[in-house]
C-alpha positions in Angstrom: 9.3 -6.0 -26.8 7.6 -2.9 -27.8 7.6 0.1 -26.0 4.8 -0.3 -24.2 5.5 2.6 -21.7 5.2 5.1 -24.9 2.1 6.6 -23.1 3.5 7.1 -20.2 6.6 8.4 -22.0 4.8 11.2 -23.8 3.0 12.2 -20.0 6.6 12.7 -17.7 9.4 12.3 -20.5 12.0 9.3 -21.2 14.5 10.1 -18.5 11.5 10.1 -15.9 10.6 6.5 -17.2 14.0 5.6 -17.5 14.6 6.5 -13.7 11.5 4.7 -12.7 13.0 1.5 -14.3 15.6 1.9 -11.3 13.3 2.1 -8.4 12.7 -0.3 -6.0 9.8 0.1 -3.9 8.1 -2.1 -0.9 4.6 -3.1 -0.6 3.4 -4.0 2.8 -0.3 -5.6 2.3 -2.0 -6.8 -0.5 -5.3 -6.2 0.0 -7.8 -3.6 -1.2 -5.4 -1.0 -1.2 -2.2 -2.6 -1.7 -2.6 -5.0 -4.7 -4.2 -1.9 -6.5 -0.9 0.2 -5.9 1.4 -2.4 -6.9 -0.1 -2.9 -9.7 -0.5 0.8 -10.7 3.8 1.3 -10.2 4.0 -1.9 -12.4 2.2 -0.1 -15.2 4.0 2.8 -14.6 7.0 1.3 -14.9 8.9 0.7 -11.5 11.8 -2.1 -12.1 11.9 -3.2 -8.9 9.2 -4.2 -6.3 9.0 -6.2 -3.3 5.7 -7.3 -1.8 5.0 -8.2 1.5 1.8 -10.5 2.6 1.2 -13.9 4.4 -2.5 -14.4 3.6 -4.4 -16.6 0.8 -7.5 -15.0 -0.9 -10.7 -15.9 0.6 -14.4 -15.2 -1.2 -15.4 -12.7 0.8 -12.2 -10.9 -0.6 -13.9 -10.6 -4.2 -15.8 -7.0 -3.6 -13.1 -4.9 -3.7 -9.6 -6.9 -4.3 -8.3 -6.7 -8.0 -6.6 -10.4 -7.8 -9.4 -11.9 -5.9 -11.3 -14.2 -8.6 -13.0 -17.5 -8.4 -9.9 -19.1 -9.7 -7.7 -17.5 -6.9 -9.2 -18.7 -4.1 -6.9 -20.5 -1.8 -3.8 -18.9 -3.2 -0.9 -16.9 -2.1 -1.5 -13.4 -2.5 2.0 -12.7 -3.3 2.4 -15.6 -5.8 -1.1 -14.2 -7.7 0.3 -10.6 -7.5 4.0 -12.2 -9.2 2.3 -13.7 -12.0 0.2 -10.6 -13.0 2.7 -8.2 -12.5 5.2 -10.3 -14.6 2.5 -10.9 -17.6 2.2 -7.4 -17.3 5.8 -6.7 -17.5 7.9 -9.5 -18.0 10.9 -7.4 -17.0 10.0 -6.4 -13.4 11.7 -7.9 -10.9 9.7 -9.2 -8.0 10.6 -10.2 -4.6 8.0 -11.8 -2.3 8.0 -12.3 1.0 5.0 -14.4 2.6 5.4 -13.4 6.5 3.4 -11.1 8.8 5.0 -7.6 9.5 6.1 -7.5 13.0 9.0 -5.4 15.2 10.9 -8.9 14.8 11.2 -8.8 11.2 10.8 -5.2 10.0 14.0 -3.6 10.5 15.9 -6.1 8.7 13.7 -6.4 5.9 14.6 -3.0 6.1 17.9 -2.5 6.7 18.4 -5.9 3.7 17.4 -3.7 0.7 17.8 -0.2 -0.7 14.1 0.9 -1.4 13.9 4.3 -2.8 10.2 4.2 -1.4 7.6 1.9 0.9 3.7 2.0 0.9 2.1 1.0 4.1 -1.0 -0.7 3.0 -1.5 -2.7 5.8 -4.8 -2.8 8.1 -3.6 -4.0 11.9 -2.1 -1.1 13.9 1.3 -3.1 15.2 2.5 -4.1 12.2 1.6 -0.5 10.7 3.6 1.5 13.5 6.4 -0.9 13.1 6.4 -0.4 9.0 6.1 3.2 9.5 8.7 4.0 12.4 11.3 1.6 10.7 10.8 3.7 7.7 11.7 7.1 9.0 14.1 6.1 11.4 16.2 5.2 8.2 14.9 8.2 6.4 13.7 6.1 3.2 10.1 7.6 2.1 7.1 6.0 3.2 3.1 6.6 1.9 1.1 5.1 4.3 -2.9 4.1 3.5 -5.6 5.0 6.3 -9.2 3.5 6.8 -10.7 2.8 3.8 -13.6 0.9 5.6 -16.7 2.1 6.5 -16.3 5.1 3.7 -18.2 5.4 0.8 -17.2 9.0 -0.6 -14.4 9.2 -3.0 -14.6 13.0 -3.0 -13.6 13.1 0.7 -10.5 11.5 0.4 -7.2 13.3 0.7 -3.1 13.2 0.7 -1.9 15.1 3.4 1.7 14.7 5.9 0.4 12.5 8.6 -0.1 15.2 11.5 -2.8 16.8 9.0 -5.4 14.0 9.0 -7.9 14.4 11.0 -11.3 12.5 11.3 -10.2 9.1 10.6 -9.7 6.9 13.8 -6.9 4.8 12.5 -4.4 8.1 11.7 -5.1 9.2 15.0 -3.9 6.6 16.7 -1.1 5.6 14.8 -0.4 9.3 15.6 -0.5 8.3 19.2 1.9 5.7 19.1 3.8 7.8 16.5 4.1 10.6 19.3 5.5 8.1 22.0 8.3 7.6 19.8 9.4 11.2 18.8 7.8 11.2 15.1 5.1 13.8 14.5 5.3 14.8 10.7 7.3 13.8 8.1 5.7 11.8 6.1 2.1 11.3 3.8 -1.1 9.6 4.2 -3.9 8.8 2.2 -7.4 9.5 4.3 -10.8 10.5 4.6 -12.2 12.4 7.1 -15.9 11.0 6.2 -17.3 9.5 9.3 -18.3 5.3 9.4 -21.7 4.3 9.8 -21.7 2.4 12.9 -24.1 -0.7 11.3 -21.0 -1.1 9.4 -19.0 -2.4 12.0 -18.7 -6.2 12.8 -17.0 -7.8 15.7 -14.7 -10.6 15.0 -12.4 -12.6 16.7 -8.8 -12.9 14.3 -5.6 -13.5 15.6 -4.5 -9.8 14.4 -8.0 -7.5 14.6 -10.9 -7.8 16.5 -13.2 -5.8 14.2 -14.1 -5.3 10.0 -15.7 -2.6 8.3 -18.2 -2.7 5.5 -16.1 -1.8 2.1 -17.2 -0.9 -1.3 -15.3 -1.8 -4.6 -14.1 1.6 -5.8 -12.7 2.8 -1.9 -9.9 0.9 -1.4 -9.4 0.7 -5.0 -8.6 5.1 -4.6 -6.7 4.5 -1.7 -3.8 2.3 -3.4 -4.3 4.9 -6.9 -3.7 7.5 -4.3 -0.5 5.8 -3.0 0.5 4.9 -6.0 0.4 8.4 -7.4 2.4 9.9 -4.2 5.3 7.5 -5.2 5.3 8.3 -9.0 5.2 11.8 -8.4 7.7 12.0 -5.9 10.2 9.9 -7.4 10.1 11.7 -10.6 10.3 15.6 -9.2 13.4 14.2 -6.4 
């Protein structure tokens, strides 16, 4: 194969690509955010990623999700993600896992691998707390995406440790629960502080939310680049 990675090569450096080809990093989510992220470290080179979701694409998940197309409807997100990232990079390895995140399953997922990194791109607070708190309690790094939804701004949105965010009401209370637990810094977050339109606020009735947000392509799209970038850079300058 060629070196495809030459561009990135001439950007950080061969040992920095070289060392990348060693990570191994979780992906908890693949929606908006997460299938964007994932595939971002896969074209920056990451060896090693494991991807966590239990859904199947659905139309309305073709404004703003980069593997939602007509012909993926009905389909495993984590089997879609596999086959891009591997014609993509046919030298990744990929481990999927099609299960919900929950306090029953986290720590051993976990506790079964040696990630040198986890993003948190997951949109139902349980599972999020659990993701995060398993993370630091066995100090392995964690980026963890807030509310997309509802913004439309991609000025406004910022990387910050988690007891800076501020304006965004899914940071603050994962904060909360965060707080009940001992954790109040320690690790970064990917907000916005712009404040939702309430007319973009639906009511539904799902086994793990009770509301949706109105979402634009490009906003989730920042979030997992955002993510994405906070790995890269931080496993390179460790």
């Amino acid at each position: 194969m060629t070196n495809w990675l030459e561009r990135t090569s001439l950007l950080f450096g061969d040992k920095a690509i070289n060392s990348l080809k060693t990570k191994n990093v979780l992906i908890a989510g693949l929606g908006g955010v997460g299938a964007y992220a994932a595939e971002s470290l896969c074209r920056s080179g990451i060896g090693k990623i494991t991807a966590i979701d239990n859904d199947k694409f659905t139309e309305s998940n073709k404004n703003r999700q980069i593997l939602a197309l007509n012909s993926t409807i009905g389909k495993q997100k984590t089997e879609v993600l596999k086959s891009r990232l591997i014609d993509i990079n046919p030298d990744i390895d990929i481990n999927i896992i099609n299960d919900y995140i929950d306090e029953n399953n986290i720590a051993n997922i976990i506790k079964s691998n040696n990630f040198d990194f986890i993003i948190d791109a997951i949109d139902t607070i349980s599972p999020k707390f659990n993701l995060i708190k398993n993370a630091v309690d066995n100090n392995i790094n964690i980026v963890s995406s807030m509310g997309a939804g509802g913004k439309i701004n991609p000025t406004m949105v910022k990387i910050a440790d988690i007891s800076k965010s501020y304006n965004c009401k899914l940071s603050r209370t994962i904060r909360k629960r965060l707080h009940k637990v001992g954790i109040y810094k320690g690790f970064k977050v990917v907000f916005s502080p712009e404040d939702i339109n309430s007319k973009s606020i639906k009511f539904i009735d799902e086994k793990h939310k009770k509301t949706t947000l109105g979402t634009v392509s490009y906003m989730p799209a920042i979030f997992g680049l955002y993510c994405s970038y906070v790995v890269i850079n931080e496993l390179i300058n460790k």
